[in-house]
VEXDREN-2710 file (C-alpha; in Angstrom, 1 decimal):
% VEXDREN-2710
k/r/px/py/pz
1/UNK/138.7/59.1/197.0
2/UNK/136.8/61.2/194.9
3/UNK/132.7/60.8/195.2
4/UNK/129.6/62.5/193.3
5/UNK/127.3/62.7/195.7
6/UNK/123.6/63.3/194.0
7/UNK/120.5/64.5/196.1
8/UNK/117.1/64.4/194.6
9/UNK/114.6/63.5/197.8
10/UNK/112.2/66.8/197.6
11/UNK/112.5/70.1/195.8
12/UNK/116.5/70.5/195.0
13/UNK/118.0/69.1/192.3
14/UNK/121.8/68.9/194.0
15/UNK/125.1/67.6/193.0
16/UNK/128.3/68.1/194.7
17/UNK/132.2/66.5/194.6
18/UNK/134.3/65.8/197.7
19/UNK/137.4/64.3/198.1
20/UNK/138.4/63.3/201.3
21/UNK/136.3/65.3/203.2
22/UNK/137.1/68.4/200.9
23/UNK/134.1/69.8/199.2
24/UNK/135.4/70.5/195.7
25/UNK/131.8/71.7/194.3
26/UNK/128.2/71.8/196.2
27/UNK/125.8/72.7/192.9
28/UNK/121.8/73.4/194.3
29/UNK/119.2/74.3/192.0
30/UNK/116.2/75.0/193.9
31/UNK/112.5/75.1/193.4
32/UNK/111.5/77.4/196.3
33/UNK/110.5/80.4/193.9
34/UNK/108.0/77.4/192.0
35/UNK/106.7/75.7/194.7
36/UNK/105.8/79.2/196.5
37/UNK/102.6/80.1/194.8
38/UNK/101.3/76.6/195.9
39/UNK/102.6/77.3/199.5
40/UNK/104.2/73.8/199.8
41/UNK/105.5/71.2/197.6
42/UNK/104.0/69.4/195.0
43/UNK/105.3/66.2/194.3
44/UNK/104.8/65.8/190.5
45/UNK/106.3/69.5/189.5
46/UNK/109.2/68.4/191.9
47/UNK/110.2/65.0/189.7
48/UNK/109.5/67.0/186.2
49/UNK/112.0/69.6/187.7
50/UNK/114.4/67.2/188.5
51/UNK/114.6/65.3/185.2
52/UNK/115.1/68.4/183.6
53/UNK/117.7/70.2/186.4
54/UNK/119.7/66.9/186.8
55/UNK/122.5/66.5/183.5
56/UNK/123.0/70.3/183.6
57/UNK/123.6/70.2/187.9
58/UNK/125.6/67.3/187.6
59/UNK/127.8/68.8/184.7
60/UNK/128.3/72.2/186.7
61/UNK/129.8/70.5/189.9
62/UNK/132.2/68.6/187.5
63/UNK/133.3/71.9/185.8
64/UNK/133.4/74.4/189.2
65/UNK/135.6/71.0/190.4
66/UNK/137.8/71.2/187.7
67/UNK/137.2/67.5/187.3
68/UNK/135.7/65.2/184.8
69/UNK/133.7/62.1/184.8
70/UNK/136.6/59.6/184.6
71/UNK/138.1/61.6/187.7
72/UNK/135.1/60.5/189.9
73/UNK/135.8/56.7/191.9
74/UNK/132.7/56.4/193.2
75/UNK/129.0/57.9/193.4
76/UNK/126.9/58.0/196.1
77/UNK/123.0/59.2/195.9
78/UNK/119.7/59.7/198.6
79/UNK/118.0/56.5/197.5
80/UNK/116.2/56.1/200.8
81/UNK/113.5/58.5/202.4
82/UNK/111.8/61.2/200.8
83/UNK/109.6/61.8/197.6
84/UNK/109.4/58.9/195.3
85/UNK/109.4/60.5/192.1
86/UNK/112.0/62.8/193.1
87/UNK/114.0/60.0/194.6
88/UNK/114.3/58.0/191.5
89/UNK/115.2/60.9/189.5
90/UNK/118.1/60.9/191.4
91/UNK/118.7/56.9/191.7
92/UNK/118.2/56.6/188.0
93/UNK/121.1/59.5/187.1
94/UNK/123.2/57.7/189.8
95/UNK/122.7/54.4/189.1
96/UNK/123.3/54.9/184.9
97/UNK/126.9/56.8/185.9
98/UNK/128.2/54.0/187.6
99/UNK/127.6/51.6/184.7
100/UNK/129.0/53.9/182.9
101/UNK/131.9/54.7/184.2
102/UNK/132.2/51.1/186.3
103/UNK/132.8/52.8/189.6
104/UNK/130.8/52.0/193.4
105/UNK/127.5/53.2/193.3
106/UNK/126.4/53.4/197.1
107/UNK/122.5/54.6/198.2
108/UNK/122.5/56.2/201.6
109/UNK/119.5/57.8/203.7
110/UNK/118.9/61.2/203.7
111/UNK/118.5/61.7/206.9
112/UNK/122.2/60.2/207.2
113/UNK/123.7/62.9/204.8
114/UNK/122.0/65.3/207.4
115/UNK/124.1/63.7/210.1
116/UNK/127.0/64.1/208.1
117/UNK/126.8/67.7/207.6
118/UNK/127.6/69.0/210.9
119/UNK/130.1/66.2/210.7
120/UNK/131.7/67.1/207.5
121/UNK/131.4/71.0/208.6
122/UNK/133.4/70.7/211.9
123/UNK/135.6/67.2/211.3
124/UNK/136.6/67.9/215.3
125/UNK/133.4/67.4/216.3
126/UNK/133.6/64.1/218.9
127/UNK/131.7/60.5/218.0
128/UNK/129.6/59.6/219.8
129/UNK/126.8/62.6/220.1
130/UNK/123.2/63.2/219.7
131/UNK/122.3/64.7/216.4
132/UNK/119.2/67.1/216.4
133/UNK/117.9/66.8/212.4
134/UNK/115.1/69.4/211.9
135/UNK/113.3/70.1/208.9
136/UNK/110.5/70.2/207.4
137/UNK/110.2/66.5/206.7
138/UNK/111.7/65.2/209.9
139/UNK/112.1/65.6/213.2
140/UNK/114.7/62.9/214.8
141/UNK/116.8/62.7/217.5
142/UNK/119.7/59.9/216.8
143/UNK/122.4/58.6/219.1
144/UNK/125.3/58.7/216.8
145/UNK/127.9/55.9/218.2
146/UNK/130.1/56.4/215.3
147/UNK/130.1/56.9/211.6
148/UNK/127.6/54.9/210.4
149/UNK/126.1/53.6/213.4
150/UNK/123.1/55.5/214.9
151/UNK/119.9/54.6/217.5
152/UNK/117.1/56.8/216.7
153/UNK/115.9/57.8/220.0
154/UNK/113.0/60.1/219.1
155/UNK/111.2/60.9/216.0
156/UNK/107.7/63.3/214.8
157/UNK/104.7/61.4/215.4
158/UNK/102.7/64.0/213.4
159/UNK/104.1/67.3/211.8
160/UNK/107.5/67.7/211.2
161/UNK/108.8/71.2/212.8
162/UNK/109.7/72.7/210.0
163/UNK/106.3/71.4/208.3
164/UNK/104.5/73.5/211.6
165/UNK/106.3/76.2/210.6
166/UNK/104.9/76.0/206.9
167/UNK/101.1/75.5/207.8
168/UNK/101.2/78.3/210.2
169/UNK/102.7/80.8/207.9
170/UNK/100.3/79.4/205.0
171/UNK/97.5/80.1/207.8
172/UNK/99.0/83.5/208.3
173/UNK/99.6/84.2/204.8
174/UNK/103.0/85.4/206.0
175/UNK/104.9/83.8/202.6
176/UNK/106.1/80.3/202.0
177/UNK/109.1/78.9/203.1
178/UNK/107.6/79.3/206.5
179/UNK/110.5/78.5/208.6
180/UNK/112.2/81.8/207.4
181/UNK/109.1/83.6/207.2
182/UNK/108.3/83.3/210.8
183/UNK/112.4/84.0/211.9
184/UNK/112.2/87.0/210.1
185/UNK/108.9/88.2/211.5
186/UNK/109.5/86.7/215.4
187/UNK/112.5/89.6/215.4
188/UNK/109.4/92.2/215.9
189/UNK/107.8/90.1/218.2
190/UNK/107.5/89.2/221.9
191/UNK/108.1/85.7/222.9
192/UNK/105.8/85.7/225.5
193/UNK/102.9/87.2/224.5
194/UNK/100.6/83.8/223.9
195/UNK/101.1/81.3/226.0
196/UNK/101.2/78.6/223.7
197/UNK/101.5/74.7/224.9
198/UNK/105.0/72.9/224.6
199/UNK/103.7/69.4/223.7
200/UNK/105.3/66.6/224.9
201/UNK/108.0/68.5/226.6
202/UNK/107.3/66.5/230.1
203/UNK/107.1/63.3/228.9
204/UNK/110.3/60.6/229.5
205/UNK/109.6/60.0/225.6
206/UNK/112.0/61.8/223.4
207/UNK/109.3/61.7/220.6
208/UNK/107.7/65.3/219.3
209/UNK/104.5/66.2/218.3
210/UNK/103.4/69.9/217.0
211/UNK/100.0/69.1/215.4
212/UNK/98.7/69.8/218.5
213/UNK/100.6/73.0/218.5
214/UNK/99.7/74.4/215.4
215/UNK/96.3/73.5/216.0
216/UNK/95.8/75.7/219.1
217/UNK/97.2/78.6/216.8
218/UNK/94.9/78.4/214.7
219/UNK/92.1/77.9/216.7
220/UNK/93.3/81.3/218.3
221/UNK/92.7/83.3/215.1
222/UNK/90.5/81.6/213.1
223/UNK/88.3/83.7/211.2
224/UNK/89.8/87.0/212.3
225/UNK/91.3/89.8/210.1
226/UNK/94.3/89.6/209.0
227/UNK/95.1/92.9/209.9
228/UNK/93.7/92.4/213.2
229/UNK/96.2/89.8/214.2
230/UNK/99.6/91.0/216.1
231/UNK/101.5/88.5/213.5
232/UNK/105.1/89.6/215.1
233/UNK/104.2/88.4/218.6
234/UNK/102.3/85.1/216.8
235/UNK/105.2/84.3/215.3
236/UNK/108.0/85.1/218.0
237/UNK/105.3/83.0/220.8
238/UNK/104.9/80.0/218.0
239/UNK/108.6/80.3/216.7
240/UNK/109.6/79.8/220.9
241/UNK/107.0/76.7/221.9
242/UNK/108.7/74.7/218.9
243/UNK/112.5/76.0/220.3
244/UNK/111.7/75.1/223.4
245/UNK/110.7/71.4/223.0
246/UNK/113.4/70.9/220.6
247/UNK/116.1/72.4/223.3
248/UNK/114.8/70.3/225.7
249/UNK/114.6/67.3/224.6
250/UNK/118.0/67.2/222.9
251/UNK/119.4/68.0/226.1
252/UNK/117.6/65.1/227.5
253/UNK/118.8/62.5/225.1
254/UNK/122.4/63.6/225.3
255/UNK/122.2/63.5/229.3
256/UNK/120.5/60.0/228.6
257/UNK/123.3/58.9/226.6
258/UNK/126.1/61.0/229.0
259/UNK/126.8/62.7/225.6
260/UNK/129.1/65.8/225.8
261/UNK/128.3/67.5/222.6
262/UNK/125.0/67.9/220.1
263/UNK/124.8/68.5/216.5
264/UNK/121.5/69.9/215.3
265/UNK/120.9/69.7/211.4
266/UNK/119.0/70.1/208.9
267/UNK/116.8/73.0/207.1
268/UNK/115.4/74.7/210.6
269/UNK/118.9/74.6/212.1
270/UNK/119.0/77.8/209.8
271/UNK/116.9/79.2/212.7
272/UNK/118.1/82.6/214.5
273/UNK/116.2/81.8/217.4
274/UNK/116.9/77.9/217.3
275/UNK/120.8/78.7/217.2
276/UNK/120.6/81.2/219.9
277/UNK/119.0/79.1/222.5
278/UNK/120.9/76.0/221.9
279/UNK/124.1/77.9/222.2
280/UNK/122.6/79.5/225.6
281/UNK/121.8/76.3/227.3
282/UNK/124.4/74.2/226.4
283/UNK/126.6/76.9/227.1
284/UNK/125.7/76.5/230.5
285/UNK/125.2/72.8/230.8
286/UNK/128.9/72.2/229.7
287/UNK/127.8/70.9/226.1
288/UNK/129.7/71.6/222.5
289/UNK/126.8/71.9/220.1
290/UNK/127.4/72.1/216.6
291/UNK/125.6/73.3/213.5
292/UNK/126.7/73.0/209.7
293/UNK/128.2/75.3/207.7
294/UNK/125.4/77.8/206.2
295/UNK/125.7/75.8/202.6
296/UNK/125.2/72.3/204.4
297/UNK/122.1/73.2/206.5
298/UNK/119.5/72.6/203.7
299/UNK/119.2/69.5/201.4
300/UNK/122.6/69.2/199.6
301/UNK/124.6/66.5/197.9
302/UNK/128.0/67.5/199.6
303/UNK/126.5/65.5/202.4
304/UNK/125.0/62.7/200.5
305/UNK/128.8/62.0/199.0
306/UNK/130.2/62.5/202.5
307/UNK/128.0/59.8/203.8
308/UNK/128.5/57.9/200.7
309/UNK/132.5/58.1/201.2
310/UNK/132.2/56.6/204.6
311/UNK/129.6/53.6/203.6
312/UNK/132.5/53.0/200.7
313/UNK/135.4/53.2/203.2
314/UNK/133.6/50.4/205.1
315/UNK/133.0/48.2/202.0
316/UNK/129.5/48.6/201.3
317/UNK/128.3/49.7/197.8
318/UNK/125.0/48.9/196.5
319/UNK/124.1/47.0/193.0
320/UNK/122.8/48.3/189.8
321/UNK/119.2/47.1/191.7
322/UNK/119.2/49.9/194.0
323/UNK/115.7/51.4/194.3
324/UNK/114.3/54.4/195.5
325/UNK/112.1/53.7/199.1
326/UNK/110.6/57.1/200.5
327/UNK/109.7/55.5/203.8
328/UNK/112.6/53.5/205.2
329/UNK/114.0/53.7/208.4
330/UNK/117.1/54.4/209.8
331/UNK/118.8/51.6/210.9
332/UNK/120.8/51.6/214.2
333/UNK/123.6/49.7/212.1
334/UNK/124.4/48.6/208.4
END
């Protein structure tokens, strides 16, 4: 079965092919270099990139596919969770194609087609597990039972952790994304030269919190010099209190579960350090832990259409009413 998957929640503009579990074509056109100056996102230039981005993405996954639009059996888009301009960019491009071409349309969450990445990246990896997704916009730890079915079992109460990562690099004027900013500096640095709190890593709940965190950064330097400030061991000591809570309480919610392997996905499972210390301590624990494939670790539509594949596989498709809902929730089960 061949799907389109489209992804449009924040700042990429993605479109991708896969055909039973082959990825055929993963297109990204980013906005990274546009949203820098402004050191984060901005909602409005996102959607205005998108309307203009999408027809020519679209067009260049059919063509590195060697496929055309009477090829494709079904289309599957992020209609759920993330920026709502940028969402129904995508919805609208998804949703026009599949009256077109009288095909499934299907709208999946995007923090599903994270779940499927790892999945899709390593199809050996064993259901159920606990999925780690980490990025900027999320931080979530989900019980997968099987394909499809999921209990969220922690979730950010504040900032994100790849959203931390940002607003301390913005503070630091260290360059914006801040997630690899702060990797790249943290090689220079020591890891335990401030000893920074690890909130929440004590409590029974598997929820995460780094406000607090970033906070107490800041507080630390605020109003010094830049020059003044050792930013390699900031950013090694930072880049380890988020690591650390992460590490720990995945390992908690797969020994909850009596889970044997983790998959941790998402934008900040790009993370050197991340990587390396889930690799360490499951290494010793006994636990597989995966990550995606390089190409599948930031938003992507390869995932969306893998995601997609499997809702279409279990007979769900969604109507020509499909909206775009930046807030919804994951559901355990569809």
């Amino acid at each position: 079965m061949l799907i389109l998957g489209i992804e449009t929640s924040c700042d990429e503009t993605a479109a991708a092919l896969v055909d039973d579990s082959a990825v055929l074509s993963n297109i990204i056109s980013s906005q990274i270099d546009l949203h820098a100056s402004f050191g984060g996102v901005v909602p409005e230039v996102a959607s205005r990139k998108h309307v203009e981005a999408i027809g020519y993405v679209i067009k260049e996954a059919l063509d590195s596919a060697h496929k055309m639009l009477s090829d494709i059996d079904g289309i599957a888009v992020s209609a759920r969770y993330g920026l709502i301009g940028s969402l129904i960019v995508g919805v609208s491009a998804a949703k026009s194609l599949a009256y077109a071409l009288k095909v499934p349309l299907v709208g999946t969450h995007h923090i599903e087609g994270h779940i499927f990445a790892p999945i899709l990246s390593h199809p050996e990896m064993p259901l159920p597990h606990v999925c780690l997704t980490v990025s900027g916009g999320h931080t979530m730890l989900v019980y997968v039972k099987g394909l499809c079915q999921y209990e969220v079992m922690g979730n950010t109460l504040d900032d994100a952790a790849g959203e931390a990562f940002d607003k301390i690099a913005k503070f630091l004027n260290i360059g914006f994304p801040g997630g690899p900013a702060i990797d790249r500096l943290s090689l220079r640095g020591k890891r335990t030269a401030f000893d920074l709190p690890r909130p929440m890593v004590k409590s029974r709940s598997l929820d995460f919190s780094f406000s607090g965190l970033k906070t107490c950064v800041v507080n630390m330097f605020r109003g010094k010099e830049q020059d003044t400030i050792p930013l390699p061991d900031v950013a090694a000591s930072f880049q380890e209190a988020i690591v650390d809570v992460l590490v720990s309480k995945a390992i908690q919610a797969a020994e909850r579960k009596g889970a044997t392997a983790i998959s941790v996905t998402g934008g900040v499972s790009s993370n050197r350090r991340l990587r390396e210390a889930f690799q360490e301590t499951c290494g010793k624990l006994g636990l597989e832990v995966f990550f995606p494939l390089p190409e599948l670790r930031t938003d992507n539509a390869a995932m969306v259409a893998a995601a997609g594949a499997a809702r279409l596989e279990r007979g769900e498709a969604s109507g020509l009413d499909l909206n775009a809902v930046p807030t919804a929730p994951l559901e355990s089960t569809r």
